[in-house]
C-alpha positions in Angstrom: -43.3 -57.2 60.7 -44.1 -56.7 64.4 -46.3 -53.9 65.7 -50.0 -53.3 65.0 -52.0 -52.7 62.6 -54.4 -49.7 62.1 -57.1 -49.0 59.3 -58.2 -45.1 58.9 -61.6 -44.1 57.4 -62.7 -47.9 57.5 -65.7 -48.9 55.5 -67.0 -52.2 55.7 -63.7 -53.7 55.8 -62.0 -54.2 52.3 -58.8 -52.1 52.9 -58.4 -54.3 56.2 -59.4 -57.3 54.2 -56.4 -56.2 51.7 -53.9 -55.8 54.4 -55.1 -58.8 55.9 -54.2 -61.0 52.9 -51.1 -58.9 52.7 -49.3 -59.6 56.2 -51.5 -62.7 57.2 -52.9 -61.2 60.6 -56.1 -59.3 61.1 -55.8 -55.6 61.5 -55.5 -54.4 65.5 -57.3 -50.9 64.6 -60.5 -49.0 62.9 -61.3 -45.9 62.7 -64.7 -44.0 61.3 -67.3 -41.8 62.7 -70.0 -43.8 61.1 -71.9 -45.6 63.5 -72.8 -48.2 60.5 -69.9 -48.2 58.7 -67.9 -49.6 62.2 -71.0 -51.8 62.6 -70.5 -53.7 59.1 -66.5 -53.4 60.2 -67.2 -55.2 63.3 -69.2 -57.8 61.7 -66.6 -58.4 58.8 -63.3 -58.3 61.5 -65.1 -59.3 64.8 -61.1 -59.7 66.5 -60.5 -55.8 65.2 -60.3 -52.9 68.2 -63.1 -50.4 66.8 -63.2 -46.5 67.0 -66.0 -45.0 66.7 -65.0 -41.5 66.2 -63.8 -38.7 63.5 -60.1 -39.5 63.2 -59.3 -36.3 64.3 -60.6 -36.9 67.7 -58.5 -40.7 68.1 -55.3 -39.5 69.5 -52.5 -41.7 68.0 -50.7 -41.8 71.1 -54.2 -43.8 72.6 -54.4 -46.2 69.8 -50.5 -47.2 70.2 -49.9 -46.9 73.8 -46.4 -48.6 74.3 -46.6 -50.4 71.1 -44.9 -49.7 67.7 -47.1 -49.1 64.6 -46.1 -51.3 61.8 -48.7 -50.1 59.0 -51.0 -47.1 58.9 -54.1 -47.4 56.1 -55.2 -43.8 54.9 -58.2 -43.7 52.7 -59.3 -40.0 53.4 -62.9 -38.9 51.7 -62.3 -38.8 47.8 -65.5 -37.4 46.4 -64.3 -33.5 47.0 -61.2 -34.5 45.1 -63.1 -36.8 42.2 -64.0 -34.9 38.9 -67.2 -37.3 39.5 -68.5 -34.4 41.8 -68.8 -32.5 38.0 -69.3 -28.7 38.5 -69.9 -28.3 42.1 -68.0 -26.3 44.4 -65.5 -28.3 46.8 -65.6 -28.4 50.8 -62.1 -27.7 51.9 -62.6 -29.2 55.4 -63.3 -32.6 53.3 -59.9 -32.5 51.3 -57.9 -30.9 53.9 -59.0 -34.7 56.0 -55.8 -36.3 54.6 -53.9 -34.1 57.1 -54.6 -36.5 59.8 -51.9 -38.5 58.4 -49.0 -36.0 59.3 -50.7 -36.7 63.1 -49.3 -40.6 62.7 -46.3 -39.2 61.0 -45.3 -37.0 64.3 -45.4 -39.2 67.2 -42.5 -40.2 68.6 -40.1 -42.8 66.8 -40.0 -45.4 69.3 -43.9 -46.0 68.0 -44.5 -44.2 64.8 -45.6 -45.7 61.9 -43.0 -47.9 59.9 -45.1 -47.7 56.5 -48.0 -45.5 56.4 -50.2 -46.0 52.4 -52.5 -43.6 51.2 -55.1 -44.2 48.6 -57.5 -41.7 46.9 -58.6 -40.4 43.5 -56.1 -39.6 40.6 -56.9 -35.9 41.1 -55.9 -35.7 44.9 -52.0 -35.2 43.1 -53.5 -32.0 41.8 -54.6 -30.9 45.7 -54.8 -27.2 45.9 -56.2 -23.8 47.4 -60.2 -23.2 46.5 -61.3 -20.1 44.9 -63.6 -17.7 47.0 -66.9 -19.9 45.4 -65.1 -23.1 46.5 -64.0 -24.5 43.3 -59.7 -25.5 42.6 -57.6 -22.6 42.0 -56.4 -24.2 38.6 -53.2 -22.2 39.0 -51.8 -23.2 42.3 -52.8 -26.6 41.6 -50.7 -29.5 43.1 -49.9 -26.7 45.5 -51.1 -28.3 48.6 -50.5 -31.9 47.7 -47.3 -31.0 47.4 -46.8 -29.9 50.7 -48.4 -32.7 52.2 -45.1 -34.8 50.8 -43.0 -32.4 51.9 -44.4 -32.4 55.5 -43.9 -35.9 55.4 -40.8 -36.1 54.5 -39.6 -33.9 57.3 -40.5 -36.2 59.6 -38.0 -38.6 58.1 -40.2 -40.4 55.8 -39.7 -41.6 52.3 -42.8 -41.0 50.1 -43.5 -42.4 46.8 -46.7 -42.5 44.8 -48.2 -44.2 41.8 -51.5 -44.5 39.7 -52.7 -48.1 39.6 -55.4 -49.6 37.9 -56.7 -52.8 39.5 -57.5 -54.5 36.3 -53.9 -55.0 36.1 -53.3 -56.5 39.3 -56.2 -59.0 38.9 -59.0 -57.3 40.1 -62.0 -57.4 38.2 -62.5 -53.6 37.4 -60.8 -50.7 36.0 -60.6 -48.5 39.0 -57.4 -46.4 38.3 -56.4 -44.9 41.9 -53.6 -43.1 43.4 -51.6 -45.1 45.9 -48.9 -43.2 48.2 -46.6 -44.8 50.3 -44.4 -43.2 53.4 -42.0 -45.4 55.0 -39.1 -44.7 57.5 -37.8 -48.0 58.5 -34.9 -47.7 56.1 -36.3 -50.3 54.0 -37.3 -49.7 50.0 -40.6 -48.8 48.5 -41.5 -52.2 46.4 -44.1 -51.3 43.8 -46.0 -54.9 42.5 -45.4 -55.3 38.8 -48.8 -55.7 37.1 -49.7 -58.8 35.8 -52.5 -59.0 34.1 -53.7 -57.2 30.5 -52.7 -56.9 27.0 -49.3 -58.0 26.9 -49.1 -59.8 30.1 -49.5 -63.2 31.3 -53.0 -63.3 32.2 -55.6 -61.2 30.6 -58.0 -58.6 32.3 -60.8 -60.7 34.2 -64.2 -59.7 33.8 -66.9 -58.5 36.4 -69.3 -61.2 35.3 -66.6 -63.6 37.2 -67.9 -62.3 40.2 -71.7 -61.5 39.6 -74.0 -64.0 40.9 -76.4 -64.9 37.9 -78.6 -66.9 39.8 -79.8 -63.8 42.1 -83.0 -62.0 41.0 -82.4 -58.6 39.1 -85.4 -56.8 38.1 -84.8 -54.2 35.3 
């Protein structure tokens, strides 16, 4: 598919990695704030265009210029989503970052993006209002997640969303995440059938396939 390729909230590369094994080009475009984070980017995906910036400060329109936008990558902060942050209250500017992706959903249609995937913690489905001490109004919740989809939406874009767990897809872990995907090319969302775990043709691998033994590992 023509037009580049631009990776939001980059770490140290894996989503780009992903995409890069997906479409068989590097990614044109990352994005983070953190000075080290773009560092281990830049090491990882040294023909990469790097931003180091908040992604609410990188204007869209600057990263495209005259060219279309084929994929967008969305992995917005989880961890004031996650029930792993246990009893504490939630930041609101935190969740409210996957808003930046209506900002790629707006720009004009000669560029905007053609697919645009989100990925985040199964709880980001049940994104809602806080309380006055910070915590999820358990009755409006979903509220604001699903008003994010709606938004999308009426920009023209098809939205879909799943929860995947990588063991079943051949990765050697059991991290279940939520994966959405936007598209407005007129094209179909294509969800991957799993492959691998009870019942299917190959069977979960095992983190010990990619552990090195022979590495030093004081208790």
């Amino acid at each position: 598919m023509d037009g580049i390729i631009v990776d939001n909230f980059a770490g140290g590369g894996g989503a780009s990695t992903g995409l890069r094994a997906a479409v068989g080009r590097p990614v044109d475009v990352a994005i983070n704030h953190s000075p080290e984070a773009i560092a281990m980017h830049a090491r990882n995906h040294p023909e990469t265009r790097h931003f180091c910036e908040s992604v609410w400060e990188v204007d869209p329109r600057d990263v495209a210029g005259s060219q279309r936008i084929a994929y967008v990558w969305l992995s917005p902060d989880c961890t004031h989503f996650s029930k792993a942050k246990g009893g504490q209250p939630r930041s609101k500017g935190v969740r409210s970052l996957a808003w930046t992706t209506v900002r790629w959903a707006r720009l004009p249609r000669s560029i905007r993006p053609r697919v645009m995937f989100l990925e985040n913690v199964e709880e980001f489905e049940d994104w809602g209002p806080l309380d006055e001490h910070g915590y999820p109004d358990k009755s409006r919740a979903g509220e604001t997640f699903h008003a994010f989809v709606s938004k999308l939406k009426s920009f023209g874009y098809q939205v879909e969303w799943r929860l995947i767990v990588a063991a079943d897809h051949g990765a050697p872990t059991t991290r279940k995440r939520l994966f959405m995907v936007a598209r407005c090319d007129g094209q179909p969302i294509v969800w991957p059938e799993a492959t691998h775990g009870a019942g299917r043709a190959r069977p979960w691998r095992t983190a010990a396939e990619v552990i090195d033994w022979t590495l030093p590992c004081p208790s």
